[in-house]
DRENDO-1510 file (C-alpha; in Angstrom, 1 decimal, always signed):
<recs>
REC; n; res; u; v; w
REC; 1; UNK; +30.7; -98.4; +102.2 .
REC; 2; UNK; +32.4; -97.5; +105.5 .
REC; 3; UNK; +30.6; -95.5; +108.0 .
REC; 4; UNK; +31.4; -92.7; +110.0 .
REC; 5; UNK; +31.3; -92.1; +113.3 .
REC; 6; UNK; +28.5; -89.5; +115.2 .
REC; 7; UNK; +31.7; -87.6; +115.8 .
REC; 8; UNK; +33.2; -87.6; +112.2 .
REC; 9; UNK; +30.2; -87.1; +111.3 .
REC; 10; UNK; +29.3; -84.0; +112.9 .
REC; 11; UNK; +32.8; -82.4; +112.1 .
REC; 12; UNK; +32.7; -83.7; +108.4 .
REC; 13; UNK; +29.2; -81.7; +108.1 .
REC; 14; UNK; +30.7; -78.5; +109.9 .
REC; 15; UNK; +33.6; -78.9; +106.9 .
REC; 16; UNK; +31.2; -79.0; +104.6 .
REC; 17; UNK; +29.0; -75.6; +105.6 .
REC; 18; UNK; +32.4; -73.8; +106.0 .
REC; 19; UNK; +34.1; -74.6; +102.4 .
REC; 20; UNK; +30.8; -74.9; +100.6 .
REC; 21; UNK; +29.8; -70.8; +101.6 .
REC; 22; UNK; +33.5; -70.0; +100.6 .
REC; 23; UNK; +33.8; -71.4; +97.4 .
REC; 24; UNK; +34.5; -69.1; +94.5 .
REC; 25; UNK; +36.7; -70.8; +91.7 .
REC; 26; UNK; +36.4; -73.7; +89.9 .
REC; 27; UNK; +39.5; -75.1; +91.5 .
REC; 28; UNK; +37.9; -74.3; +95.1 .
REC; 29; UNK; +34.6; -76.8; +93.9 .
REC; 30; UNK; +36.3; -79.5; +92.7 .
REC; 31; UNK; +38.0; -79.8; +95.7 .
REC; 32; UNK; +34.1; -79.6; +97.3 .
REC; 33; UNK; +33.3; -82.3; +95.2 .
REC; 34; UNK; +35.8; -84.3; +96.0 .
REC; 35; UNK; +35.1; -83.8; +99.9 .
REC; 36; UNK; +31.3; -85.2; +98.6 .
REC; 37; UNK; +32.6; -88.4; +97.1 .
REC; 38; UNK; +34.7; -89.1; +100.2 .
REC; 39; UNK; +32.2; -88.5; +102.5 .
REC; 40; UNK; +29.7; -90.7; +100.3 .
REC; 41; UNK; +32.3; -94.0; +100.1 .
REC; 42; UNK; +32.2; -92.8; +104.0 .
REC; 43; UNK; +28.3; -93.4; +104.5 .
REC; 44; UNK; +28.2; -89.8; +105.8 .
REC; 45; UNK; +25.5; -89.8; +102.9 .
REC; 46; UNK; +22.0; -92.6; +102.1 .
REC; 47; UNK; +23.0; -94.7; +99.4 .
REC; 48; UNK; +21.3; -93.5; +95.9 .
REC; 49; UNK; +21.2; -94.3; +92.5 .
REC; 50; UNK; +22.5; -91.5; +89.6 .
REC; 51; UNK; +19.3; -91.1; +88.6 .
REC; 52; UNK; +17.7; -90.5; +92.0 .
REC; 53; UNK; +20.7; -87.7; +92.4 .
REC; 54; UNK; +20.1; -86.0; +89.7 .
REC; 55; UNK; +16.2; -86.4; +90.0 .
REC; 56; UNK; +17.1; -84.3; +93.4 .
REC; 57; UNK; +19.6; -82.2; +91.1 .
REC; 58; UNK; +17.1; -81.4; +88.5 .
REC; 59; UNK; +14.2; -80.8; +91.4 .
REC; 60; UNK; +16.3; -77.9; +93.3 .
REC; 61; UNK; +16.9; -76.0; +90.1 .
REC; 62; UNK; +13.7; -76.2; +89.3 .
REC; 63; UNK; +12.3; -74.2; +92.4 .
REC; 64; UNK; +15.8; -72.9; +93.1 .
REC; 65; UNK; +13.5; -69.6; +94.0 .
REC; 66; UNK; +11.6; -70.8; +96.9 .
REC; 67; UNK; +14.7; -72.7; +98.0 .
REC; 68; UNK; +17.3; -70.2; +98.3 .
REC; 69; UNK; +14.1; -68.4; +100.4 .
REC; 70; UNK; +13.4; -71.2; +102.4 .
REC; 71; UNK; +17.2; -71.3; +103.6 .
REC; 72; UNK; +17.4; -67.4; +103.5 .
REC; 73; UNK; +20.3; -67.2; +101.2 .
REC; 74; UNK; +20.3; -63.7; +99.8 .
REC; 75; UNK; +22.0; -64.5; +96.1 .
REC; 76; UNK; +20.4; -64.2; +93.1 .
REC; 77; UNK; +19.1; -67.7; +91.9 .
REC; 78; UNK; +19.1; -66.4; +88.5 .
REC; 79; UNK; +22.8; -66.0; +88.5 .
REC; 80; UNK; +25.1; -69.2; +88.7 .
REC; 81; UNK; +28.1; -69.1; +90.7 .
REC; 82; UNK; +31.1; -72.0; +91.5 .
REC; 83; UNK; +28.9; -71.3; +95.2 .
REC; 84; UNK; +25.6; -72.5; +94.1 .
REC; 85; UNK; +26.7; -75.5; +92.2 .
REC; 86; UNK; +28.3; -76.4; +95.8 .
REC; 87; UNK; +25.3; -75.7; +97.5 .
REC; 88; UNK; +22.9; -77.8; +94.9 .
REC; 89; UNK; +25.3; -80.8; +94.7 .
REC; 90; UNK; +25.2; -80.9; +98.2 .
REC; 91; UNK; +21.5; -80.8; +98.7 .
REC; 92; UNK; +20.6; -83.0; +96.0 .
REC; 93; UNK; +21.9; -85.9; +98.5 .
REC; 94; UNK; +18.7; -85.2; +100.5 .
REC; 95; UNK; +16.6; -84.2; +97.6 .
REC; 96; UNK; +16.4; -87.5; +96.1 .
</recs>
């Protein structure tokens, strides 16, 4: 596993916010997640297991309530969109 520089880095995570709050098709997330496997062979992400990943996967759905208003996003966590999966797949890196 490479790893990035503070400077990738920071302008890999900036990439990230900005395509993850305008996705809205399937096509448009699997582009996301391809971003997310590039910037995990990268080391832009802690080195996990499956199942710790989707331990953290499994964990934000469960209290995707208090989540969404802990981070004050206003949608409806009882309504999936290609946005949300984005946003769960993303913080199920640090969720682990």
């Amino acid at each position: 596993m490479k790893t990035m520089s503070d400077e990738d880095f920071r302008r890999y995570v900036a990439d990230l916010g900005r395509r993850m709050e305008t996705i809205n098709s399937r096509k448009e997330l699997s582009s996301f997640i391809f971003m997310l496997c590039k910037g995990y062979r990268e080391g832009a992400f802690e080195e996990q297991d499956a199942e710790d990943y989707l331990s953290g996967t499994g964990s934000l759905f469960r209290a995707m309530d208090s989540w969404y208003r802990n981070n004050d996003i206003k949608d409806d966590p009882d309504v999936p969109t290609w946005r949300m999966m984005a946003r769960v797949l993303l913080a199920s890196f640090s969720h682990s």
